[in-house]
C-alpha positions as CSV (number, residue, x, y, z in Angstrom):
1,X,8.3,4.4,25.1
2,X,11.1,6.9,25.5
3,X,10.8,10.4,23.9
4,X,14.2,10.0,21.4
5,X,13.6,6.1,21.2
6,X,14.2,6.2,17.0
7,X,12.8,3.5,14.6
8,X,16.0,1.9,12.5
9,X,15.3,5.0,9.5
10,X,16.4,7.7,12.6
11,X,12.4,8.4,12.9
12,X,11.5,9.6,16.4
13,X,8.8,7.3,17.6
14,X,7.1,9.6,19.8
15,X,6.3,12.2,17.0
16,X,5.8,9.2,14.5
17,X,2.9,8.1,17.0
18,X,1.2,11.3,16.9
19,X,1.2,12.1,13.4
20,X,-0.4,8.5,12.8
21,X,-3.0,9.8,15.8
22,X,-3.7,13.0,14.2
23,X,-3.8,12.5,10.4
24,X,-5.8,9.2,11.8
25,X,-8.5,11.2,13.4
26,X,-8.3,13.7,9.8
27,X,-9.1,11.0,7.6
28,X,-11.3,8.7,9.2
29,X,-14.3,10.2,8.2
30,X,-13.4,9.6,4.6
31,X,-13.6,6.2,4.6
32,X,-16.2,6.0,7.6
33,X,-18.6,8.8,6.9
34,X,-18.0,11.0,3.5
35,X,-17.8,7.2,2.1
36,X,-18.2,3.9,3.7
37,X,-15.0,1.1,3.6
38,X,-16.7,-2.3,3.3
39,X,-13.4,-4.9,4.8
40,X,-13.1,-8.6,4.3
41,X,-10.7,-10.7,5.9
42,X,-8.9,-8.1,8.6
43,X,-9.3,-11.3,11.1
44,X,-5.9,-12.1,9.1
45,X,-3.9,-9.2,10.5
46,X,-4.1,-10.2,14.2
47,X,-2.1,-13.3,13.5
48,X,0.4,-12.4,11.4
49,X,4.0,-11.8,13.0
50,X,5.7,-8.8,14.0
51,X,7.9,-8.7,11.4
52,X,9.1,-9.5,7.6
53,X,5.5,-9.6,6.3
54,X,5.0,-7.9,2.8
55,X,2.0,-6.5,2.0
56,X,1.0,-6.2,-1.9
57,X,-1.8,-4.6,-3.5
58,X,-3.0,-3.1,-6.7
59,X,-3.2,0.7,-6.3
60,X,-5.5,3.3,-7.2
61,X,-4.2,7.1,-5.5
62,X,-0.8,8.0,-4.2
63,X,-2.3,7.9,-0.6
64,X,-5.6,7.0,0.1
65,X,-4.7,3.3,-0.1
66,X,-2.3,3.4,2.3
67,X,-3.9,5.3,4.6
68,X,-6.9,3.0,4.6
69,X,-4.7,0.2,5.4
70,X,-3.3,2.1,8.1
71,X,-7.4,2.2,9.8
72,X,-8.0,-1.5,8.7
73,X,-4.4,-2.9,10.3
74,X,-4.7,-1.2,13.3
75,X,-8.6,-1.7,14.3
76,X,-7.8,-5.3,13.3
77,X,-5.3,-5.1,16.1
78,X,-7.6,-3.4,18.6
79,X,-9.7,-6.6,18.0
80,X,-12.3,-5.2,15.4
81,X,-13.1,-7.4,12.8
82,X,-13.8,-6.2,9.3
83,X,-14.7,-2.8,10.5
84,X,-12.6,0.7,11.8
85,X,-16.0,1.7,14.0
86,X,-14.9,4.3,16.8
87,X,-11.2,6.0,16.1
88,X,-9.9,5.2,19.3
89,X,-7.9,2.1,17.8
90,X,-5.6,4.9,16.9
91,X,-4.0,5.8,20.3
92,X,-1.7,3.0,20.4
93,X,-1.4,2.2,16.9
94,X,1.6,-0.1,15.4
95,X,4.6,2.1,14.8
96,X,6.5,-0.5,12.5
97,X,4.2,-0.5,9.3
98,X,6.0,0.6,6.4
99,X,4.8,2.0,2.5
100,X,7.0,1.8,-0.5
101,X,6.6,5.4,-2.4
102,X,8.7,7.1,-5.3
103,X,11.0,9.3,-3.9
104,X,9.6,12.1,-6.2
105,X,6.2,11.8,-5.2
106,X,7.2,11.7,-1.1
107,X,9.3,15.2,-1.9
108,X,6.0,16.5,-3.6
109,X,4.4,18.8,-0.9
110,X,4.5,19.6,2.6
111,X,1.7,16.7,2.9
112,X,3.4,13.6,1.2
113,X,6.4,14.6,3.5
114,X,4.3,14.6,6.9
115,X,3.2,11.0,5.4
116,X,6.9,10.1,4.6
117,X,7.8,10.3,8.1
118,X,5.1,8.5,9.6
119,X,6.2,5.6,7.2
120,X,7.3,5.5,3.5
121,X,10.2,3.7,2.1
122,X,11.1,6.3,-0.6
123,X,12.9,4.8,-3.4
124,X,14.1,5.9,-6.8
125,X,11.9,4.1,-9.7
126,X,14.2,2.3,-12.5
127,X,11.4,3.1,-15.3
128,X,9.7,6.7,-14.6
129,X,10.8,9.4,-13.5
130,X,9.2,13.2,-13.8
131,X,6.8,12.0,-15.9
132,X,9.1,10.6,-18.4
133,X,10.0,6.9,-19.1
134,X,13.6,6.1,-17.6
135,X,16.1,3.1,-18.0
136,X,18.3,3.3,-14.8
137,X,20.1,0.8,-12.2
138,X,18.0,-0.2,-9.1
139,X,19.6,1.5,-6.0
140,X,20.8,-1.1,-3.6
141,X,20.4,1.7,-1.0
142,X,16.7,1.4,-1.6
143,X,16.7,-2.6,-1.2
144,X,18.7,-2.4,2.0
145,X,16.2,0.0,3.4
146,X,13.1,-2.6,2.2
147,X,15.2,-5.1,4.1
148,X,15.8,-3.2,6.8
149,X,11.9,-2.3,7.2
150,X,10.8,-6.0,7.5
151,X,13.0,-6.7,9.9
152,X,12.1,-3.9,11.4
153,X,8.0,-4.7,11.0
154,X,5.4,-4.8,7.9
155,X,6.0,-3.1,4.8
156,X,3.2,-2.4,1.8
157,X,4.1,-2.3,-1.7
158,X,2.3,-1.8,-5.0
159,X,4.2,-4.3,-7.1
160,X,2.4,-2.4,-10.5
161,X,4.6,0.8,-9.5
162,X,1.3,3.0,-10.9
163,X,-2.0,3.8,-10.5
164,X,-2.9,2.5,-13.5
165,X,-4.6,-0.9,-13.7
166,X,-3.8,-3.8,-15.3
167,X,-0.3,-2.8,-15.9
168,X,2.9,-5.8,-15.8
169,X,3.9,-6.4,-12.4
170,X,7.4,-5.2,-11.7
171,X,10.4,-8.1,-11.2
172,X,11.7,-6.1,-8.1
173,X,8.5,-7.0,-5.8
174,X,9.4,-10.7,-6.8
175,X,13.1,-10.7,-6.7
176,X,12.6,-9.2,-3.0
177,X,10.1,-12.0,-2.1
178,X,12.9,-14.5,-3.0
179,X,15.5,-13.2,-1.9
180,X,14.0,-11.6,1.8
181,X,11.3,-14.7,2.1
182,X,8.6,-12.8,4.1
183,X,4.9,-13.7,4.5
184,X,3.6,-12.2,1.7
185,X,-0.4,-11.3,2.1
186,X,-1.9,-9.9,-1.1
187,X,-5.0,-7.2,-1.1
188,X,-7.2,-5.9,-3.6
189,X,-9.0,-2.5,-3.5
190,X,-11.6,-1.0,-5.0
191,X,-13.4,2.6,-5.0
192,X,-10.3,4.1,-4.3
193,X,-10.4,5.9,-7.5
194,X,-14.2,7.1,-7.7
195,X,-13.4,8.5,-4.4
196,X,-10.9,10.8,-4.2
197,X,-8.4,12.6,-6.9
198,X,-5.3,10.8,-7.9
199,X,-3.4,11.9,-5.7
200,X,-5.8,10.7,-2.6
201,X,-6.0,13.7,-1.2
202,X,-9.1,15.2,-2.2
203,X,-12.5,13.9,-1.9
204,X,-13.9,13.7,-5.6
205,X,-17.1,12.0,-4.9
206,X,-19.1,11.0,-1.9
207,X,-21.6,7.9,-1.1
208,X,-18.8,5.8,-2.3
209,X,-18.3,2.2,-1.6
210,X,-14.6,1.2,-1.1
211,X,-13.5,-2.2,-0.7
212,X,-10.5,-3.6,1.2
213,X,-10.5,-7.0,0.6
214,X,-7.3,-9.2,2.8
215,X,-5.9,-12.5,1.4
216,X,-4.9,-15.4,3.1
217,X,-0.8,-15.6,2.6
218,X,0.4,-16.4,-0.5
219,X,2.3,-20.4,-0.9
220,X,5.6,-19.9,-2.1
221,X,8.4,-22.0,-2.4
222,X,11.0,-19.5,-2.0
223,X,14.1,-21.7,-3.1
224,X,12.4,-23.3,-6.2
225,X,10.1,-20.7,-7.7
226,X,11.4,-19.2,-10.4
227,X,10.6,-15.1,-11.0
228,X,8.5,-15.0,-13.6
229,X,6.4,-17.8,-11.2
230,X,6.1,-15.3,-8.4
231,X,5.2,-12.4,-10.8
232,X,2.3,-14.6,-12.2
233,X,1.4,-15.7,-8.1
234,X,1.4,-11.6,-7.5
235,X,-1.1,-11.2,-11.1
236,X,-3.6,-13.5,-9.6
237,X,-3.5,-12.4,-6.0
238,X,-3.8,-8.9,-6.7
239,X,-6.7,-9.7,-9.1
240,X,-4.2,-7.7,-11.7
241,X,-3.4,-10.9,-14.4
242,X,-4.9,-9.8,-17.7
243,X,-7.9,-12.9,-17.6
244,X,-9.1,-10.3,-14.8
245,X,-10.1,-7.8,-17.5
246,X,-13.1,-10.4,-18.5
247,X,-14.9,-9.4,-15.1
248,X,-13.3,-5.9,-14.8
249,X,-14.4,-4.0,-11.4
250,X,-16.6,-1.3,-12.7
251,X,-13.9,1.0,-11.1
252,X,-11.1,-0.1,-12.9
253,X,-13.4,0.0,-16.0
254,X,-13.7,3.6,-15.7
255,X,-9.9,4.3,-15.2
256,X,-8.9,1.7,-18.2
257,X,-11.7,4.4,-20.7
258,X,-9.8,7.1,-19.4
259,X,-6.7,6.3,-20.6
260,X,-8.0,4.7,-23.8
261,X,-9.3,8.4,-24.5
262,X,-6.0,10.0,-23.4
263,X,-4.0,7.7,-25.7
264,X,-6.4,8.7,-28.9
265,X,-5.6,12.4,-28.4
């Protein structure tokens, strides 16, 4: 690899490299040590293509997810199965994964902009913004650069747009699944939020069990699905569609009391 060789977003992929290497080694012990990451499925990863494959998930912290599916993708690679034993999968770890991230939150700290280069496809959201509920145009700046990262390789998204479960999925995820076609491989997560703070950062609780669980690819019919049948696809996959709330993770229990309590203040 040459030292000024850039990814398409101007990223040097040299220093990209090592801050994936470092903040690797940082945080591996959170999810293999402080807390234990049970996986199912990583034997998926290893043969999926190179690129245009979308990644969706529920979400639980601004980071932690992501940077757990950073460890699970690239042990999977190293050929380990279901497990991110020994670090060491780390020193040649795959350059062209991609996160999609509010703009606001990647600007947040010297932190979320260290993570920001080593991935994130910052983008403005259409219906929050500085804690406030917005009404504003999609940027096609911010769909050319979604388009531009699966070309380029993988990309992760959290089609809810929050932290908060159960919430509607958002149209965009689907509108880019029919308009871009990727493979589109759905996970669900758990533990996440018992874990570590919302932001992800700090360790909250240990002797946690977190869960990582990869789907086989989603069946779509790009040209004859409609919208609102992709959105209900994403519901189901993610484990997000409201019939979900009869057998509620104990996790997302938790979080849904919370805000129950917030809203009767």
């Amino acid at each position: 690899m040459g030292l000024f060789k850039q990814n398409p977003f101007g990223h040097y992929l040299f220093l990209k490299k090592w801050l994936i290497r470092i903040l690797g080694a940082l945080t591996h012990r959170r999810f293999r040590g402080f807390n234990e990451l049970q996986i199912d499925g990583s034997e998926i990863i290893k043969d999926l293509p190179d690129t245009n494959v979308l990644f969706i998930s529920n979400h639980q912290t601004y980071f932690a997810d992501v940077v757990a599916m950073f460890h699970v993708f690239n042990a999977s690679l190293s050929g380990r199965n279901d497990s991110i034993k020994n670090v060491g999968y780390l020193w040649r770890p795959k350059l062209n994964i991609y996160f999609v991230a509010a703009k606001e939150t990647m600007k947040a700290g010297l932190l979320p902009k260290i993570l920001a280069y080593a991935g994130s496809i910052s983008i403005e959201r259409t219906w929050r913004a500085e804690g406030k509920d917005v009404n504003r145009q999609v940027k096609m700046s911010d769909i050319s650069n979604i388009r531009k990262a699966l070309d380029d390789g993988w990309v992760i998204t959290f089609p809810q747009g929050t932290t908060t479960p159960f919430k509607p999925i958002r149209k965009g995820t689907a509108h880019i699944i029919k308009q871009y076609k990727p493979i589109v491989v759905p996970i669900v997560i758990d533990g996440f939020r018992r874990s570590f703070d919302k932001k992800g950062i700090r360790v909250k609780k240990k002797n946690i069990l977190q869960t990582i669980e990869i789907k086989k690819p989603l069946e779509i019919d790009y040209e004859n699905e409609t919208i609102q049948d992709i959105v209900e696809k994403i519901e189901f996959a993610i484990e997000q569609h409201p019939s979900f709330l009869k057998v509620i993770p104990q996790d997302e229990l938790i979080a849904q009391e919370e805000l129950n309590k917030k809203r009767q203040w």
